[in-house]
C-alpha positions, 0 to 999 in steps of 0.5 A: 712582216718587216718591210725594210731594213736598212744596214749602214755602215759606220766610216771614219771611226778611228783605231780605238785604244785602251779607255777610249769612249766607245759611246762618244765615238760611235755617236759622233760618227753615226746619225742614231735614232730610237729603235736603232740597233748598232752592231759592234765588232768583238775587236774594238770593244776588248781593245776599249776594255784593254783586253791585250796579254803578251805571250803567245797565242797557246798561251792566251788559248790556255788560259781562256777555255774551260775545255778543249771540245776537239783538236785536229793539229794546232787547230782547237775548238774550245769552249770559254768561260762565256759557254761559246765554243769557237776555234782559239779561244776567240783570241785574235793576233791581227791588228795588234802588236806583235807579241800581243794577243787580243781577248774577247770581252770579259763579260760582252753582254755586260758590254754592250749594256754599258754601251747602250746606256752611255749612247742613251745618256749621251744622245738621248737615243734607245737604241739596242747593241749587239757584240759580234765576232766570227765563228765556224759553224757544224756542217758548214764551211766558212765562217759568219758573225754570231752575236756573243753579247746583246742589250735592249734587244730581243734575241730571239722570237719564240713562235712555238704553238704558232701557226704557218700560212697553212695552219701547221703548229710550229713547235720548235722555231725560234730565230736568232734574232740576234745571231741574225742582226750580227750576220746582217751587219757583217755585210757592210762592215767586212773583214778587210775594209776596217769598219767595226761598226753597222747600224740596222734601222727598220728592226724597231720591233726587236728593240726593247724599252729604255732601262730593260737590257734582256737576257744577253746574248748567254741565252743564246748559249745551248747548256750542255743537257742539251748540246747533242753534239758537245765533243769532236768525233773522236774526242767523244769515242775517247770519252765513251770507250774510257768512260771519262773526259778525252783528252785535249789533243790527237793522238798519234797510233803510240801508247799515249792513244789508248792510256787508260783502256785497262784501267778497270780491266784485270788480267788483259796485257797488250802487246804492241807492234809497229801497226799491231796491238796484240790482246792477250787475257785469260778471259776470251769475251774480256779480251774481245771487248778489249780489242773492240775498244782500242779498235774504236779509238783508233778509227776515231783517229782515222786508221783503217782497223781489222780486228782478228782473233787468234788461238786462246784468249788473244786478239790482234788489232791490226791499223794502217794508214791514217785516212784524214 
């Protein structure tokens, strides 16, 4: 059991630039000492790395994220190159130029390894280092700092085939350790009060050896086998109704909604009204799928659906107003 952990903030860190010495600065201003863990903000580690595009925001999104995970609005939750899957990207426009736009480390277990290993030739401490940035979570509302890099610190305790305080079998708990040092530090170093950097002593058990940096915080990163939830509601409608990919963005009740739905079907048209899409074929059972399909889509887009069937092979789905 750990009996005391002490999280401190590190003050007087001045506004950091393209090239500066993360590892000079955070050593002059911090009292580090072995089995020590420095939590650092995502922010000032791009700025040291010059991770600063000019354009837009869309833009820096765009080029940042290998698909687009759901879209509500301007809203978009994608996934980047590094396997997290974030609102924009991880892009930030604040404490920035205008006209810049701030991206996350290239590589940010990479980082922290570089960090780590320059505080350990420098001041001759092992101590471990884990990259924090904000993130929302499924189901919850707000957001907390998750580690998206991590060196020389056990990112998390596998107690599976354990057991508890009654003897049960533990069979799938595993702590984040680090996704839960990176929420710990979050609570002295504040969104509004500019301290980019917490050390937490008391954790010396989770720090590793000199020379071995772990696997990162990439192993916190749930493969997609696994990932029961890896499209937004309607995104994941899109793509089982039409059998591919969804697309990157909502869809307004227009034809754009459902482009594709009769592409492997033959001898189906639609005929489309201002809140109506008619269903005409020469087979009743393919018409029927048809409308049940465009159905699905269109409660995924959050209109109230009626499905009536008509005289002949037809179907009219009827849609009204947009409930979210």
């Amino acid at each position: 059991m750990r009996k005391h952990l002490e999280v401190v903030p590190v003050t007087g860190l001045p506004e950091v630039a393209a090239g500066d010495d993360l590892a000079a600065l955070i050593g002059e201003a911090a009292d580090l000492r072995d089995g020590d863990v420095v939590s650092v903000t995502s922010k000032i580690m791009s700025k040291a790395e010059g991770r600063i595009t000019t354009g837009t925001r869309h833009e820096a999104v765009n080029a940042e994220l290998v698909r687009v995970v759901a879209q509500r609005g301007d809203t978009r939750i994608v996934q980047t190159r590094h396997g997290l899957v974030m609102a924009a990207a991880g892009t930030d426009t604040s404490n920035t130029a205008p006209g810049t736009v701030l991206l996350l480390p290239v590589d940010p277990d990479a980082s922290a390894a570089a960090l780590r290993t320059a505080l350990k030739d420098r001041y001759d401490v092992n101590v471990g280092v884990v990259v924090t940035d904000t993130l929302g979570r499924p189901w919850r509302t707000g957001q907390i700092d998750l580690a998206i890099g991590a060196a020389g610190v056990r990112v998390v305790e596998d107690l599976r085939g354990t057991t508890d305080s009654h003897g049960n079998v533990l069979a799938v708990t595993e702590p984040a350790l680090a996704d839960e040092i990176a929420s710990a530090s979050e609570l002295v170093k504040g969104k509004a009060d500019g301290v980019p950097v917490a050390v937490l002593r008391g954790l010396e058990d989770v720090v590793l050896p000199v020379g071995e940096h772990g696997p990162g915080a990439r192993a916190l990163v749930r493969d997609a086998e696994h990932d029961m939830f890896s499209l937004g509601t309607r995104e994941a409608a899109r793509a089982a109704v039409l059998a591919r990919q969804a697309p990157s963005g909502p869809r307004a009740a227009d034809a754009s909604l459902w482009e594709g739905l009769l592409d492997t079907v033959e001898g189906v048209r639609l005929d489309v009204a201002d809140n109506a899409v008619t269903v005409f074929g020469e087979e009743p059972v393919t018409v029927g799928v048809v409308a049940e399909r465009l159905a699905v889509l269109l409660h995924a887009e959050g209109y109230g659906v009626s499905v009536r069937t008509g005289p002949g092979s037809e179907a009219t789905v009827t849609f009204g107003s947009r409930s979210r």
